[in-house]
Structures are given as C-alpha cells and as structure tokens.
C-alpha positions, 0 to 999 in steps of 0.5 A, a space after each residue: 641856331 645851335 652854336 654848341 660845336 659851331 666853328 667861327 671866323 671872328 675878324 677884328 678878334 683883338 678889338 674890344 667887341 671882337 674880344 668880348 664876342 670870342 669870350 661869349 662865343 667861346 662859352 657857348 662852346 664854339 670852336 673860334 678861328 681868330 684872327 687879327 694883327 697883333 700876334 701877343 693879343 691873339 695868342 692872349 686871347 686865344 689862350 684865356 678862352 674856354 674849351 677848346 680846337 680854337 686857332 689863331 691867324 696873323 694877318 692883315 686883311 686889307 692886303 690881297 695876301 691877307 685874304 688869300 691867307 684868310 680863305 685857306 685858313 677858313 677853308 681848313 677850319 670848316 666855319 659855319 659862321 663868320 663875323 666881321 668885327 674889325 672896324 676904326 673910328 676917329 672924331 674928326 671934322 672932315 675939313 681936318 681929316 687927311 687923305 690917309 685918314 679917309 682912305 684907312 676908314 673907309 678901307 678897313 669898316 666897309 671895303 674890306 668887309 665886303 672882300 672878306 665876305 666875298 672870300 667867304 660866300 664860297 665856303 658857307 652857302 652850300 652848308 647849312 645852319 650857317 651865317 654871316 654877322 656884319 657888325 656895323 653901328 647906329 651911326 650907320 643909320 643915323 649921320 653924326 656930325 664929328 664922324 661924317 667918314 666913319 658914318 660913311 663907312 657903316 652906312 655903306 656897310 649897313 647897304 652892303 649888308 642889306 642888298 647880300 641878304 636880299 641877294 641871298 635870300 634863296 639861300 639858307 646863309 644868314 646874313 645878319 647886320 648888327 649895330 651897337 651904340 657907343 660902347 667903351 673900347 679902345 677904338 673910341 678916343 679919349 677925347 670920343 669918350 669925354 664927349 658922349 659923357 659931356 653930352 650924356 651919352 649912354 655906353 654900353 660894355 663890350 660883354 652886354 654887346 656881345 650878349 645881344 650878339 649871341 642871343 641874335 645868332 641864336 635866332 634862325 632869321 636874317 636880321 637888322 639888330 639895332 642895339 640902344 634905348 632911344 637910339 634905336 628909335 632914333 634910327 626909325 625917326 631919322 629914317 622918316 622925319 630927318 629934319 627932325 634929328 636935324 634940329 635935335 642933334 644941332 644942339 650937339 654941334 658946338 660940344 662936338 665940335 670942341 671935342 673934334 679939335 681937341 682929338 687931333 
C-alpha cells in the first residue's frame, strides 16, 4: 500500500503508540483525522505533525454520542485507513480489581473497538486499497498472571480481529491485528515498569513500534504482526505446549505478585 496521500482515522491518537503512529504516518505523507479526549494534546499533536489537511475530533468513543460524532467526522474526511489505538492497562490481581475497573477495561480495549469498527465498515469496504489496524498486544496471546483482565481484553480483540478478516475475506478491506510487546508509555504504571525491569523484560520505544506499523500498512495482505524476540516465539509455544509457559512464567509469579500489591 501506497500511504502517501492516505487519510487516516487514528483513535487513542494521544496515547503513546497512538502518538508516535500519528508522527510515523504523518511523515509518510498521510492526511490524519485524530481523535481522543484531551483537547490540548490533540491539538499538540495535531500542530507538531508534518504536511498538512490533518484534523482533529474531541470525544469519547464509549459513549453512543462519540460514535455518531466519530462516523460524521470520518465520512467527511473520506478515510482509507483506520486504526484502533486506544487501549487501558492496569496491574492488578482480579481479587483486587473493583467492578468499575473490569468494566472500563473491558469497554475501552475490546467492546469499543469493535463499535468503531462496526461504524467504520460502511465507509471502507466499497473503496479500495483500504484497511483496518486493531492494535492489540502479546498478551492477547499469551494469558499473564498480573493482567487476567486486561489479557482478557486483547485476546477477545485478537478473535474479534480474526473472525472480521475472515468475515471479510472476499472484500478488498485489510484487516490487519498488530500486537506489541511492553512498550514504555504512559499507560504501563510505575509500579508495571518497575517489574518488567525487576524480571528483565525487554520494552520497546513507541517510535521502534510505530516503525513496524507502517512497514505492515505498507504490505498489501491482512495479517497478524506479533512484535518481539522471544515473545513472539512464545506466542507460538504457548499456542501449542501451554503447560510449558505454565511452568516458566510460574517462576514469575511471586515478583508479579509484589509489584500487583504495590500498584493499588
């Protein structure tokens, strides 16, 4: 895919990924339509981009409201892509999660997505060269002790994401499902970011994740892109031998744990 001159829906656009995607894509020479809740980021954002005809929308897209407002906005900037950033994360023991918590995961990483999506189909799957991103994560492949919710969360997106493609197969709409690993932003903790250090965890930089994006977008297939050496392999093994993964990340167990308790 071409992305010069590409218009692009970017949801979750103020959120690091969804920042350093907007920066990435902008510099392709994209047109983006950004959207999220915070009007001064947005409009930081929006301004710090190269080239130009980019646009901004306020709202919130758990609320029906939002996603009226959103399908205006998109049907008048005519996009060609759309992706779905926005996302939450929390370390947390589920025995220690409230009701509120569960359900403004849940809402905002897997059932909102999927409404945008549903919002969107009708304005991309006549034209062509067009896609839909999902980002979800390696842990929607892989369960982690810690983050039982939030795994929750992307594993549904991840099927979600799955069952479109194939939904959609005799379109010409991509639908692309791409999974980073840890990667250092605001929505990770302090107390998240002291344990994948305490247990080694490799974190990538926004701008490397946003790299990877475009180079998928740039591809003309529909695709699961898992990001990450060796979670990417673990991926695969946990798919096959999950007794396995069982035993390795139970050495984990007690670090997660310490960092759960000390999140809340």
């Amino acid at each position: 895919m071409k992305l010069e001159q590409k218009k692009v829906l970017i949801t979750g656009a103020t959120g690091g990924i969804g920042m350093a995607v907007a920066q990435a894509l902008a510099s392709k020479g994209c047109q983006l339509l950004l959207t999220g809740r915070d009007h001064s980021k947005l409009d930081k954002l929006a301004t710090s981009l190269s080239g130009s005809g980019h646009s901004t929308l306020v709202t919130d897209l758990n609320e029906s409201e939002g996603l009226k407002l959103l399908h205006a906005a998109a049907e008048a900037f005519e996009i060609d892509i759309m992706i779905n950033s926005m996302g939450i994360n929390q370390l947390s023991l589920l025995s220690e999660s409230s009701e509120n918590d569960i359900e403004n995961i849940m809402t905002t990483n897997l059932t909102t997505p999927i409404l945008v999506c549903k919002t969107m189909l009708p304005l991309l799957i006549e034209k062509s060269d067009t896609a839909i991103v999902n980002i979800g994560s390696i842990l929607g492949s892989i369960g982690y002790a810690g983050s039982s919710v939030y795994c929750a969360s992307k594993f549904g997106l991840r099927g979600f994401t799955e069952s479109l493609r194939r939904e959609l197969s005799d379109k010409s709409l991509r639908i692309i499902y791409f999974a980073p690993r840890a990667t250092d932003t605001e929505l990770n903790s302090d107390a998240m970011q002291q344990m994948n250090k305490a247990l080694g965890n490799t974190t990538d930089t926004p701008e490397w994740v946003a790299g990877e994006l475009v180079k998928v977008l740039e591809k003309k297939k529909s695709c699961h892109r898992y990001l990450g050496w060796p979670e990417s392999l673990f991926v695969r093994i946990n798919a096959l031998l999950p007794h396995w993964v069982d035993q390795s990340l139970a050495k984990q167990l007690a670090t997660i744990k310490r960092y759960a308790k000390a999140s809340r």
